[in-house]
C-alpha positions as CSV (number, residue, x, y, z in Angstrom):
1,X,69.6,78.0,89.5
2,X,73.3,77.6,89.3
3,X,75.3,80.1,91.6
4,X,78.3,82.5,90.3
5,X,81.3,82.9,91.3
6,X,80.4,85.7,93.5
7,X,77.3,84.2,95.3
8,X,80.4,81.4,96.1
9,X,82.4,83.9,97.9
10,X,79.6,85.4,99.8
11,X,78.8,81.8,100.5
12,X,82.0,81.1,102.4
13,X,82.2,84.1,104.1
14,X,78.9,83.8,105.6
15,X,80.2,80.1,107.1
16,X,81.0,80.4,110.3
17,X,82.9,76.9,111.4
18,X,86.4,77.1,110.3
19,X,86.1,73.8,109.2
20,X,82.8,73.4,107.2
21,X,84.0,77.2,106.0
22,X,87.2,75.6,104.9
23,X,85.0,72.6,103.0
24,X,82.8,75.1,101.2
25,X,85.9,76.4,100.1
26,X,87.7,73.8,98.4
27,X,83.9,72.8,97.2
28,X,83.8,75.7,95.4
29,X,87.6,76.3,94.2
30,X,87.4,72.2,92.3
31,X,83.9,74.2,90.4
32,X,85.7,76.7,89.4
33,X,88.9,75.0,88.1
34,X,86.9,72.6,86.3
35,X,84.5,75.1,84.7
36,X,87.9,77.0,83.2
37,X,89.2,73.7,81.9
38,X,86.1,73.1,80.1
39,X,86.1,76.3,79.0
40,X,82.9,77.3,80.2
41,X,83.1,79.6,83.1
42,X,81.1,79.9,85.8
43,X,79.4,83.0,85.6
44,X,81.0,85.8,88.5
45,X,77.8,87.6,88.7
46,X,77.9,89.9,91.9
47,X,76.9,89.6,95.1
48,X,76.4,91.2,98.8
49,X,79.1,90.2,101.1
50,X,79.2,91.4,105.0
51,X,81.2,93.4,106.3
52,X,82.9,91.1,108.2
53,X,82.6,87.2,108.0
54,X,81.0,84.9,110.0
55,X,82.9,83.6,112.5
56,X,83.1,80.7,115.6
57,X,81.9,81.5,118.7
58,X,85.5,80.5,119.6
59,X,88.4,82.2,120.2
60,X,87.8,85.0,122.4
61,X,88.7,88.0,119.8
62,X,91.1,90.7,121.9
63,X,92.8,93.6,120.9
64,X,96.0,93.0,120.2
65,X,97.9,94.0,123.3
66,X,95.9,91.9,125.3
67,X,96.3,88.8,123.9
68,X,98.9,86.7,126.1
69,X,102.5,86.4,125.5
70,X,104.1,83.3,125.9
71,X,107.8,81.8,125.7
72,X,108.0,80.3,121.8
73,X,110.4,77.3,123.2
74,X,107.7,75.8,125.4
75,X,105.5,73.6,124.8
76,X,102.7,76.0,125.3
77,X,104.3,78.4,123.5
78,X,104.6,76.6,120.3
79,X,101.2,75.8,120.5
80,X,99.9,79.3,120.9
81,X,102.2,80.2,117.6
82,X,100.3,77.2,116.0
83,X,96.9,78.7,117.3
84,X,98.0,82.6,115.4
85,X,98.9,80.8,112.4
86,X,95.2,79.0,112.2
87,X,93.7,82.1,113.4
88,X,95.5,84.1,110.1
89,X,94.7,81.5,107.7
90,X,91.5,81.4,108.7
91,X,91.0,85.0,107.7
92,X,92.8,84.9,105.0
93,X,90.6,82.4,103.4
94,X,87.7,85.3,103.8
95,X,90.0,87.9,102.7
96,X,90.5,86.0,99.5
97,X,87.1,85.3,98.6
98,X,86.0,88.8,99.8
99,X,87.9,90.1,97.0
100,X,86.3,87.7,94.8
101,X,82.9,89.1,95.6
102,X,83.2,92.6,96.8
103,X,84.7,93.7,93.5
104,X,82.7,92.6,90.5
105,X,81.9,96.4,89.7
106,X,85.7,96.5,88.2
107,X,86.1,94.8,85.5
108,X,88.7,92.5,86.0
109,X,90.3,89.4,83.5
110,X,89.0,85.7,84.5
111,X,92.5,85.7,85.8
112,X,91.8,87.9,88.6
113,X,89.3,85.4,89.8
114,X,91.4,82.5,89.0
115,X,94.5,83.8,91.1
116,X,92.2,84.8,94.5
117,X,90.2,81.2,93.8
118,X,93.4,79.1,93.8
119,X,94.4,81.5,96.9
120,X,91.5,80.9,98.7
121,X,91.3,77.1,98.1
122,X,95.5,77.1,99.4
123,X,94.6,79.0,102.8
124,X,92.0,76.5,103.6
125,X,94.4,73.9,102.7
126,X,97.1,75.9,105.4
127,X,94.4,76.0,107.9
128,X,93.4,72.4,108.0
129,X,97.3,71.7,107.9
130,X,97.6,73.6,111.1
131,X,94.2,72.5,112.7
132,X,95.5,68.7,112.2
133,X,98.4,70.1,113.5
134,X,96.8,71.6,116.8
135,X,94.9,68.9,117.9
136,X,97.7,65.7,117.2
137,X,99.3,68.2,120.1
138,X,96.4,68.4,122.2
139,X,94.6,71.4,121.3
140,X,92.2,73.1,118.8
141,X,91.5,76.3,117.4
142,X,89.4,78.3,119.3
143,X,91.4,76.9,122.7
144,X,93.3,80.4,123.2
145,X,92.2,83.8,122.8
146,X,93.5,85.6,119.5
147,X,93.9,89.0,117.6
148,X,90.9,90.6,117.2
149,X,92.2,93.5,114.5
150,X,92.9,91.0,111.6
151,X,90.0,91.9,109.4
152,X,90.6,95.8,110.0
153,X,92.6,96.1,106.6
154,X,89.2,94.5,104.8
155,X,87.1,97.0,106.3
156,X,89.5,99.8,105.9
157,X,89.7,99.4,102.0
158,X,85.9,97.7,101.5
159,X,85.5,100.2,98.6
160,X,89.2,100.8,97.1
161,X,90.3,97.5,95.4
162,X,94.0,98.8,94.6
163,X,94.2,100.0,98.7
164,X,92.7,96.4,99.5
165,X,95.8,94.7,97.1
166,X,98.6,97.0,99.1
167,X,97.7,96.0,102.2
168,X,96.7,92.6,102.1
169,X,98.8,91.0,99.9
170,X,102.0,92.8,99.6
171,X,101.5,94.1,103.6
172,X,100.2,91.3,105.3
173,X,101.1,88.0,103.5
174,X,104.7,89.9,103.1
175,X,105.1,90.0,106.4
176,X,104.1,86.3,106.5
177,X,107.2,85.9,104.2
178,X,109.4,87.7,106.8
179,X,108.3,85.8,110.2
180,X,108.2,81.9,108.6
181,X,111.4,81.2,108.6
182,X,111.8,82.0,112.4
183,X,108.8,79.7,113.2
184,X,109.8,77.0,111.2
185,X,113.7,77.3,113.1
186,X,111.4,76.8,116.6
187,X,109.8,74.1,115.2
188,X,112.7,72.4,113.9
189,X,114.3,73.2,117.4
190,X,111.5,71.2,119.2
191,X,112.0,68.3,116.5
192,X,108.3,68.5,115.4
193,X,108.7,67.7,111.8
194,X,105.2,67.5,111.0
195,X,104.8,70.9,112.3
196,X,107.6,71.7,109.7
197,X,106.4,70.5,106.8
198,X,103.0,72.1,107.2
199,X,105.0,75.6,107.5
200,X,107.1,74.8,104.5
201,X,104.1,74.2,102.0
202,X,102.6,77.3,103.6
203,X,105.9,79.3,103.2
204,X,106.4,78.4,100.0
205,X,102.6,78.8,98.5
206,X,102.2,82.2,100.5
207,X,105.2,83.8,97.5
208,X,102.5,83.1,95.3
209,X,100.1,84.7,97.4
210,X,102.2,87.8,97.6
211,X,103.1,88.0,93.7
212,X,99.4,88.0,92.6
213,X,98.8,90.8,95.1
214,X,102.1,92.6,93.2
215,X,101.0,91.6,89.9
216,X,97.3,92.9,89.8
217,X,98.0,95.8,91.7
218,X,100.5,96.7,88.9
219,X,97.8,95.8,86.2
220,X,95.5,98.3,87.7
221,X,98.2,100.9,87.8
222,X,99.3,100.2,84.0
223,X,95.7,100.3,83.5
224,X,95.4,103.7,84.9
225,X,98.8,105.2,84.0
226,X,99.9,105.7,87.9
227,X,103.3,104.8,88.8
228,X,102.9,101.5,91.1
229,X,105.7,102.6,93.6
230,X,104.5,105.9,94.4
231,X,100.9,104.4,94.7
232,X,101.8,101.7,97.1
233,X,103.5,104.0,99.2
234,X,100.5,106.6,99.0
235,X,97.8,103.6,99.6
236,X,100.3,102.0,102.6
237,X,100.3,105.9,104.6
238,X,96.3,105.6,104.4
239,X,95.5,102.6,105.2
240,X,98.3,101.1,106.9
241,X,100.9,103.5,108.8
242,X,103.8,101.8,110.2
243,X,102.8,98.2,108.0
244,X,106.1,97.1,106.8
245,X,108.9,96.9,109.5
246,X,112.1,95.2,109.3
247,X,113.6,92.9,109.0
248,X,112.7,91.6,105.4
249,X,112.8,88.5,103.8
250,X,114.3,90.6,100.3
251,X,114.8,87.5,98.8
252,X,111.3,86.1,98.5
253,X,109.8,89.3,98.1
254,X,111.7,89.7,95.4
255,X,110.4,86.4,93.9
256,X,107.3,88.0,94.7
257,X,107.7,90.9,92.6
258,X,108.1,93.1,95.3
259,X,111.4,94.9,95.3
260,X,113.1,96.7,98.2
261,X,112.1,100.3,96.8
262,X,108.8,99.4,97.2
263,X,108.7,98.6,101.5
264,X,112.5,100.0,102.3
265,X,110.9,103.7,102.1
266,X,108.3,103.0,104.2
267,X,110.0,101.4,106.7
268,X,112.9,104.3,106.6
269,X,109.7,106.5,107.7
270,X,109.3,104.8,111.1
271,X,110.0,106.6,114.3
272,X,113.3,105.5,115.4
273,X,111.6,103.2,118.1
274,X,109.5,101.3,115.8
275,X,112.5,100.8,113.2
């Protein structure tokens, strides 16, 4: 018996190895994409995702003020930035097939699945890109402690589909738009051009990232007759208090779909010390 879509998702996120998980992925992205080109879908089905995803027994997971700060123009500095930047790719490969599965009771265009697919199947590209990366400098993922909190923002909005697009997307992955530059200027600093490429495909595919977030959480408003603004913000004070802090990168967000009305409120809301 052939599995959907959503058995597919559930799938990934119960792989634990970043790597196989990673495999899977792409696996099951190339199934999709050809079953859209031939015009016969793969079926989405539903399906019974975990809370949270399997995971490697490495990195230590820490909350986020104890995981060790270190100098970004050393050489063990650059490779504990490396090391975050797996660390968020890896999850954001289960955040994008969680919304794949954990939503199938909305009913949603095949272009909702095709977006989070092609999403999923580019953040398992990004984290082999930055695995490669790790070890040609000696290292691995799973060599350094990391951020134990990322998956909060999944478990926060595991039952509110628009709450889950606010903060993910046009939170998270914008702020991923806003920090890039700056760790591709280290990078470039150090002369590691490899490093730099790999951050310029992922800087330049995480825009699209962003602008599905903004343009199916913009559907679902239309859909509902809510104004998309006022909802972000209302859906960004729940689930996300203090999320968007500058400075922003207007330019992609922009070419995101995401215009300064949207995040400049927010951030205008900040305690003075936060702002």
């Amino acid at each position: 018996m052939s599995l959907t879509l959503a058995q597919m998702a559930e799938a990934v996120l119960r792989t634990a190895d970043g790597r196989e998980k990673t495999a899977l992925s792409h696996r099951y992205a190339e199934m999709w994409r050809e079953s859209r080109s031939a015009g016969t879908p793969i079926e989405i089905g539903t399906a019974s995702p975990p809370l949270q995803p399997s995971r490697p027994e490495k990195p230590e997971l820490l909350n986020p003020r104890d995981v060790p700060k270190r100098k970004p123009g050393s050489p063990e500095g650059r490779i504990a930035i490396l090391h975050a930047i797996a660390h968020i790719e890896l999850n954001a490969v289960d955040l994008h097939w969680d919304i794949v599965a954990r939503f199938t009771d909305i009913d949603m265009p095949l272009g909702f699945y095709d977006d989070w697919v092609k999403s999923a199947d580019e953040e398992s590209k990004h984290f082999n890109l930055v695995c490669d990366r790790l070890e040609a400098l000696g290292s691995f993922y799973g060599a350094l402690p990391a951020h134990a909190g990322m998956w909060r923002a999944a478990e926060d909005t595991v039952d509110d589909i628009m709450g889950r697009l606010a903060v993910v997307p046009m939170v998270l992955e914008a702020r991923g738009l806003d920090v890039t530059p700056g760790m591709i200027k280290i990078f470039t600093q150090a002369k590691d051009k490899e490093t730099v490429a790999a951050l310029d495909v992922i800087y330049a595919e995480e825009v699209g990232h962003v602008a599905y977030g903004a343009k199916w959480f913009n559907f679902l408003c239309g859909r509902q007759g809510i104004d998309p603004k006022d909802e972000f913000h209302a859906l960004v004070r729940r689930y996300f208090p203090g999320g968007t802090k500058p400075p922003f990168n207007e330019e992609k967000r922009a070419e995101a779909g995401m215009p300064p009305d949207f995040y400049w409120p927010l951030a205008d809301e900040l305690p003075p010390a936060w702002a």
